[in-house]
C-alpha positions as CSV (number, residue, x, y, z in Angstrom):
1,X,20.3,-19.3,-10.2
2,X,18.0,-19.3,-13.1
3,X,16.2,-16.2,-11.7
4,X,19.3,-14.4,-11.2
5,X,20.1,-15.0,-15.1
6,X,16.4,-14.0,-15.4
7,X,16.8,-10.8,-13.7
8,X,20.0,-9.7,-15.4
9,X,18.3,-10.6,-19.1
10,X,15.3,-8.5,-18.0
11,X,18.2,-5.8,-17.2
12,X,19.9,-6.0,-20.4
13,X,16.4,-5.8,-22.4
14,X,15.1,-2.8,-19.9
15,X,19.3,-1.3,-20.7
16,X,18.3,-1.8,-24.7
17,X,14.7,-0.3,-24.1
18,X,16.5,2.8,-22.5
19,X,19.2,3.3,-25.3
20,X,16.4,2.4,-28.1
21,X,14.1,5.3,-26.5
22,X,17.1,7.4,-26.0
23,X,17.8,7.1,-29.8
24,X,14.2,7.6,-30.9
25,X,14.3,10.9,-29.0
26,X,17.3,12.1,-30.8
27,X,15.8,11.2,-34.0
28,X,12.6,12.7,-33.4
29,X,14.4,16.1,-31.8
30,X,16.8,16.3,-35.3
31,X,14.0,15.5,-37.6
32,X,11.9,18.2,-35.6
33,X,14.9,20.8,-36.5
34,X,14.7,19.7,-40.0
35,X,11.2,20.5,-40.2
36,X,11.5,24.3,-38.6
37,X,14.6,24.8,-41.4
38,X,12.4,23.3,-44.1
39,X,9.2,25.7,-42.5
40,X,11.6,28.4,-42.8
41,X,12.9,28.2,-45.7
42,X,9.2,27.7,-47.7
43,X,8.9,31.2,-45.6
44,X,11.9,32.7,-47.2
45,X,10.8,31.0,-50.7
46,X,7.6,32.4,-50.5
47,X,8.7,36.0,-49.6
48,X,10.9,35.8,-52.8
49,X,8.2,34.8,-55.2
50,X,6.2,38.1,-53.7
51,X,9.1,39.9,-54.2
52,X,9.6,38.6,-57.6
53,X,5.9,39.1,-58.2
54,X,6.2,42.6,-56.9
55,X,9.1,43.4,-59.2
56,X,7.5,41.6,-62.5
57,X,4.3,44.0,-61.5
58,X,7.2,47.5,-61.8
59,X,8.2,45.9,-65.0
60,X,4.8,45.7,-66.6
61,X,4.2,48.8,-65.4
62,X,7.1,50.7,-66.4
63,X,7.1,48.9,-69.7
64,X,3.8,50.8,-69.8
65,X,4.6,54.0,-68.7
66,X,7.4,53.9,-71.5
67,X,5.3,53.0,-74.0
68,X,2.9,56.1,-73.2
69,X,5.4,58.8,-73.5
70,X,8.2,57.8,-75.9
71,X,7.3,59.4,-79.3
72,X,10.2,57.3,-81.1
73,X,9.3,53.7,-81.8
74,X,12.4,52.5,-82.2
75,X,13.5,53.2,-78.5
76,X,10.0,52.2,-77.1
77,X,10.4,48.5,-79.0
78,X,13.7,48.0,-77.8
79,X,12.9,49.2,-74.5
80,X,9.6,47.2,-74.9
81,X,11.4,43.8,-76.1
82,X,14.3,44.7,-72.9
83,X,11.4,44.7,-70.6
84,X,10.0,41.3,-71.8
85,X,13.0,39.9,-71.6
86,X,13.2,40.6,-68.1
87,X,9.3,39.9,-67.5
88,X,9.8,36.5,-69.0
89,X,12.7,35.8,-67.0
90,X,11.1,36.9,-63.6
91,X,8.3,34.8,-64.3
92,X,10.3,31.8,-64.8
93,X,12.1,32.4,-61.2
94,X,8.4,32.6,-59.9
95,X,7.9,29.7,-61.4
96,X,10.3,28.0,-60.4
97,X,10.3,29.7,-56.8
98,X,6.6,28.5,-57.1
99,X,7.8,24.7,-57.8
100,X,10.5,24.7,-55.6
101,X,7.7,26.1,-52.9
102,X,5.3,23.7,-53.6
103,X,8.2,20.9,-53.5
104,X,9.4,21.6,-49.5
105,X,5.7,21.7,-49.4
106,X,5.7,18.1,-50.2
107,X,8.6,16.9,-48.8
108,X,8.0,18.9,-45.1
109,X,4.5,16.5,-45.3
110,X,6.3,13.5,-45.9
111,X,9.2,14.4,-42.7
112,X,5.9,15.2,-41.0
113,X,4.5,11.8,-41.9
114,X,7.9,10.3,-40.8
115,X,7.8,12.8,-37.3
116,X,4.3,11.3,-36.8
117,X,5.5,7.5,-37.6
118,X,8.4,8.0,-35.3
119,X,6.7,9.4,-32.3
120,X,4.3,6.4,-32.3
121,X,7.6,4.2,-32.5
122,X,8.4,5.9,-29.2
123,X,4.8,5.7,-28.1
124,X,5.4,1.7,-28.6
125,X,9.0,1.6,-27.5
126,X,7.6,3.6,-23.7
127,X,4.6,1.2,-23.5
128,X,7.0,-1.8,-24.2
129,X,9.6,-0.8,-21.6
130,X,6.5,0.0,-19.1
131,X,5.9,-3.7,-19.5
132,X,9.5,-4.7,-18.8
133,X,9.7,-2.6,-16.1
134,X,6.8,-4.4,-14.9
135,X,8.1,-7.6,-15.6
136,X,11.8,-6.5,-14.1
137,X,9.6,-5.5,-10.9
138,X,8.0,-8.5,-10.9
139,X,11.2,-11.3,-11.4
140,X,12.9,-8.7,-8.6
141,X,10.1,-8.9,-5.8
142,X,10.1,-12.9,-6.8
143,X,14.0,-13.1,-6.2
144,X,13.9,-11.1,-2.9
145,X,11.3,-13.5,-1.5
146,X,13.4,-16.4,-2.8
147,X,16.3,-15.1,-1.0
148,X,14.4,-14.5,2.3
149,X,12.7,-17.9,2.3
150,X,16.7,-19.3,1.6
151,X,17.8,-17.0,4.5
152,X,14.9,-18.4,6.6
153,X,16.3,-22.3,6.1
């Protein structure tokens, strides 16, 4: 009788193995999605700071251009300040394209760090329902020769 309450404990723990790796593969599989949409959108980050980069480089040189072949001061100084103003302004979006970057950067390592942690979890959670397994195996080829030998009397 014990061994029957034995074999359905080692049942329920192997049940609880299965539904613990069951959830670990979940987790893994949705942080694995979060780090292609945080890769993806450092990708699309990045492509805006060149952009931005591109368009601050047009600016400068425009600004230059202007400068060359207006003869009226007055028009190339306000044109001149117009352009700064939007200089200045691009290169505060790179800048803080350039944090933001550098931020998913750092938080894509930690989920990464979290990805690795959580695929050893599994690791350990496999290897420990191996061992149950094992041990379920084990209690279960005990009980069957219990039975036979009570069949036998």
């Amino acid at each position: 009788m014990d061994k029957l309450r034995e074999t359905e404990a080692a049942n329920d723990r192997a049940d609880a193995a299965e539904q613990a790796l069951k959830q670990l593969l979940a987790q893994q599989t949705e942080r694995e999605q979060e780090l292609i949409s945080l890769q993806n959108r450092v990708q699309l980050l990045q492509e805006e700071a060149d952009k931005r980069e591109a368009q601050l480089d047009e600016a400068k040189q425009i600004q230059k251009d202007n400068a060359a072949t207006l003869n009226q001061s007055d028009v190339v100084l306000r044109k001149a300040n117009n352009l700064e103003e939007k200089i200045e302004a691009l290169e505060t979006e790179l800048r803080e394209a350039t944090t933001t970057a550098r931020n998913l950067d750092l938080e894509n390592e930690g989920l990464q760090r979290k990805l690795a942690q959580k695929e050893k979890n599994l690791e350990d959670a496999e290897l420990k329902y191996k061992e149950l397994m094992e041990k379920y195996q084990a209690i279960k080829n005990e009980l069957e020769e219990t039975m036979r030998t009570l069949d036998e009397m």
